[in-house]
Structure formats: C-alpha cells, structure tokens
TORDREN-464289 format. One line per field, with one value per residue (C-alpha): residue number from 1; residue in three letters; x, y, z. Coordinates in Angstrom, 2 decimals. Layout:
<atoms>
i <- (NUM_...)
aa <- (ALA_...)
xx <- (X_...)
yy <- (Y_...)
zz <- (Z_...)
</atoms>
This chain:
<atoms>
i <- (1_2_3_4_5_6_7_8_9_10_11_12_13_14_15_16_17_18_19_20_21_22_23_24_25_26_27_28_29_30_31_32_33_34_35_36_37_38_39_40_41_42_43_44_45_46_47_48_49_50_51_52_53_54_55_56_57_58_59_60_61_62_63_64_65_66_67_68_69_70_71_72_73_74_75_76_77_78_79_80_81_82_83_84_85_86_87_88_89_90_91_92_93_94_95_96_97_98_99_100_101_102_103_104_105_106_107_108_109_110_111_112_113_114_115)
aa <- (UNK_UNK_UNK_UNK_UNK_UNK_UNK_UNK_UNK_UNK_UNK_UNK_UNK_UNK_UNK_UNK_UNK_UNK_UNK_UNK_UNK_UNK_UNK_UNK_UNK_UNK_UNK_UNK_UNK_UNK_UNK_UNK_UNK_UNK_UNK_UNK_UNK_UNK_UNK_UNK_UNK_UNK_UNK_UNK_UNK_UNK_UNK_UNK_UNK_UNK_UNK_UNK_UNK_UNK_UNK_UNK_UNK_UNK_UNK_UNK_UNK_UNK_UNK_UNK_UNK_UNK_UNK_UNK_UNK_UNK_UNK_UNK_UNK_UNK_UNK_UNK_UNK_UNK_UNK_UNK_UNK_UNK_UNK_UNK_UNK_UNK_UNK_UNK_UNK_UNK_UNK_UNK_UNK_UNK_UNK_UNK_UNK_UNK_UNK_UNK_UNK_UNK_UNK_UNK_UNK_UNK_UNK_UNK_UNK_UNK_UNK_UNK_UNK_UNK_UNK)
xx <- (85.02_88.27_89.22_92.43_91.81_92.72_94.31_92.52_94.12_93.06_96.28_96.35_97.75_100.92_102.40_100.12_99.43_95.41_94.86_95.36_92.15_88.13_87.61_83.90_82.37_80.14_83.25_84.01_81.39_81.17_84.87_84.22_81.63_83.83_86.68_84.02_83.15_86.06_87.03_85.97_84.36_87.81_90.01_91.51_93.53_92.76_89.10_87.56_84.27_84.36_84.12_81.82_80.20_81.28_81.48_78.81_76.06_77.04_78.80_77.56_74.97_73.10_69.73_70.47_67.50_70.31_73.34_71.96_70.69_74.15_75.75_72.67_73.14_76.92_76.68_73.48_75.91_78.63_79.29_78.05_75.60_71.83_69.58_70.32_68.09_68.61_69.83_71.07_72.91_73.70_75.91_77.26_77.85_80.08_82.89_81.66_81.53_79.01_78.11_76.58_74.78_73.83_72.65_73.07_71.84_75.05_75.35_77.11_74.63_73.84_76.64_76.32_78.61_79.29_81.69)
yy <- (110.63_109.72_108.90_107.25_103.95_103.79_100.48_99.18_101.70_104.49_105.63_106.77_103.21_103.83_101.81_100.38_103.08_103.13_100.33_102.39_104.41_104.16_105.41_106.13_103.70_103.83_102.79_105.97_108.03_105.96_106.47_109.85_109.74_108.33_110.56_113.32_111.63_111.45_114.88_117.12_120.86_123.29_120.26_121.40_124.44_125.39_125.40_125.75_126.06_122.52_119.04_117.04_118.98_116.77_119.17_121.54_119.50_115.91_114.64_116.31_117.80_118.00_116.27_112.90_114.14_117.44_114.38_112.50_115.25_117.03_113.41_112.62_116.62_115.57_112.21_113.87_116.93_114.69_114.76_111.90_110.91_110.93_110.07_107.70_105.31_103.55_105.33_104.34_105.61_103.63_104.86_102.80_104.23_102.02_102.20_105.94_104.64_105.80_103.16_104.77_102.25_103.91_102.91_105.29_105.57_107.13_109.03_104.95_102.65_101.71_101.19_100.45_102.21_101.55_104.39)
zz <- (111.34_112.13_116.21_117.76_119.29_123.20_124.74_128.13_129.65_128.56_126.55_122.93_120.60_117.88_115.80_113.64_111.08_110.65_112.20_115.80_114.40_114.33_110.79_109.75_112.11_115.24_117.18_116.03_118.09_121.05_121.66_121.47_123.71_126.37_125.53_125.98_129.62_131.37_130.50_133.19_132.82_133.09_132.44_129.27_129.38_125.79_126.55_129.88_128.58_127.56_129.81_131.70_135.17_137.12_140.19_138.86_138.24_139.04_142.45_146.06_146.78_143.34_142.53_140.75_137.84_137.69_137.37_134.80_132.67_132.64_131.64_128.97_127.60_127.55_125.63_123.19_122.50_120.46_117.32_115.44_117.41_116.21_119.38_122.59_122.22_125.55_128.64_132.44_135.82_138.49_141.57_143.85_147.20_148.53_145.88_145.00_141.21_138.68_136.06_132.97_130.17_126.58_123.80_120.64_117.31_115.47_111.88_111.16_112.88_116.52_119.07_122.99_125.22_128.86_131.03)
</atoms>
C-alpha cells in the first residue's frame, strides 16, 4: 500500500520524491482511515455512493449508538485494516467537535489513530 503523506494541514506534501509517501506501513492505513473520515457521503463527484454519513447517520437528530456505528462501519470498511482493537467517541457540545480514538490492528502491525 502506497498513500501520500499530508502536512498538518491537511494538504497533499511534494517535493520530496517517496519520501512525501507511507509505503507498506501502518502509517499507511491509518492515513487512509482519516482520509476516509473527513470525506463526507456525496462529497466526491465521481462517486456519491462513497463518504462518511455524516448527515445521514451521524450529526442531528440520530441516536449516538446509530453515530458511532456508521463511523466504526466507516473506519472497519478500509482497506488494510484487520480489526479495531480499541474504539472511542467523544462529542463536545460546546465546540460541536467530535473526538474519535482508535486503535487498529492493520495488514502491517498496530497503529493508533486519533480524527
């Protein structure tokens, strides 16, 4: 598996040949994961079947057991990744942020991701 790196901004990193790339590692997978997170469902023009439910399933009026399934389906659903292995949600009403804690067991070891 081969995945562009992305600075602490969120933008794609050039310049450095492979060195701007997670190659074959569980860096690898967990940036997917969060590449796979902050896309929402419909985002993508090229497939609208594809993206996180964020308005379907996950913000409003929804169940939080119906939010945190959709986001643990999500992060379970990409490739690379073998099981999670530790899983948490915490929302913050105040600043409307939703804090998400995992712990995966990839096809190239263990990895912790935070989104």
């Amino acid at each position: 598996m081969k995945y562009r790196k992305l600075d602490e901004n969120g933008d794609m990193t050039f310049g450095a040949g492979l060195d701007n790339y997670f190659i074959d590692s569980a860096e690898a997978v967990a940036q997917s994961v969060l590449t796979r997170l902050r896309m929402w469902l419909r985002e993508w023009y090229l497939d609208t079947n594809d993206g996180t439910p964020y308005y379907q399933q996950v913000l409003g009026k929804h169940t939080q057991t119906e939010a945190v399934q959709a986001i643990y389906q999500r992060i379970r659903e990409t490739a690379g990744v073998n099981r999670i292995t530790e899983f948490s949600t915490a929302f913050d009403p105040d600043t409307r942020r939703l804090r998400i804690e995992v712990t995966l067991d990839t096809i190239y070891g263990e990895v912790r991701v935070n989104a």
